[in-house]
LOKOL-559243 format. One record per residue: residue in one letter; x negated, y, z of N, C-alpha, C in turn. Coordinates in steps of 0.1 Angstrom, whole numbers, plus 5000, padded with zeros to 4 digits. Layout:
BEGIN
aXYZXYZXYZ ...
// end
This chain:
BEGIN
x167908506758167708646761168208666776 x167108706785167608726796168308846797 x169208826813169709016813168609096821 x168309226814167909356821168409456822 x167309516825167509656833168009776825 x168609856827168609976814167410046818 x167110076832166410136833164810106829 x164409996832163609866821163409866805 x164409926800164309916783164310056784 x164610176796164010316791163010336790 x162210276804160610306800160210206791 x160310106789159910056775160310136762 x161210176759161610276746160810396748 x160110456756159710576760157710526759 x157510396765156410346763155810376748 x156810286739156710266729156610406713 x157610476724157410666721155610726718 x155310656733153910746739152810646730 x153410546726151910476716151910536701 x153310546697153110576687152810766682 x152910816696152710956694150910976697 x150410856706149010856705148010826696 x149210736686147910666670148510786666 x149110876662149111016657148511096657 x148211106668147511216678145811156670 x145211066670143910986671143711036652 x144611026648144511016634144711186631 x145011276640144911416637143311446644 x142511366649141411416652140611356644 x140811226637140111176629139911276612 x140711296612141111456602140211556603 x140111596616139311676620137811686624 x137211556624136211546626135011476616 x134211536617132911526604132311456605 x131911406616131311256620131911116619 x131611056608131410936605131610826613 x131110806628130610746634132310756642 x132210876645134010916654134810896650 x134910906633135810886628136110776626 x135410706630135810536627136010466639 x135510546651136410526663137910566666 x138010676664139310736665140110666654 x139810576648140710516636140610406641 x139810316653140010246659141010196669 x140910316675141710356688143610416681 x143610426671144710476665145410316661 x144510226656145010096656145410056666 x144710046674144610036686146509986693 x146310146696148010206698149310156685 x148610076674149810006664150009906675 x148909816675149109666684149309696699 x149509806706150509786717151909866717 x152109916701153709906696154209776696 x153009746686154109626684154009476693 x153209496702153609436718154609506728 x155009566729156009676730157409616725 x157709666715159009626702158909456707 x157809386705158309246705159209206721 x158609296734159309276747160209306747 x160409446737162209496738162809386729 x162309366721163209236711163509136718 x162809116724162908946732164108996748 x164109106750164909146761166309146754 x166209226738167809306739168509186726 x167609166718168109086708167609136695 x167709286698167809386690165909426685 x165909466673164709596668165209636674 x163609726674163909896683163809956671 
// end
């Protein structure tokens, strides 16, 4: 484990904030929308934003030691 930054693991902790408040966000329009076709995009793109959490979480793991 190398040493970093705090300031480094903030915007990473804050990254990891804004992915998973965007597969949220994707999945409250997929809700919302009648189309078939969108909805199965926007459920794409909601995955999407899982796998660069959890590319995310694996840099902070490998940084702190620690789960985020």
């Amino acid at each position: 484990m190398a040493p970093c930054s705090e300031k480094v693991l903030e915007i990473i902790e804050e990254a990891i904030y804004h992915e998973q408040a965007s597969h949220d966000y994707y999945l409250q329009v997929v809700e919302a929308m009648h189309d078939e076709s969108g909805r199965r995009q926007f459920r794409h793109l909601a995955q999407e934003e899982i796998r660069h959490r959890e590319v995310l979480e694996d840099r902070f793991r490998s940084m702190t030691g620690k789960r985020f």
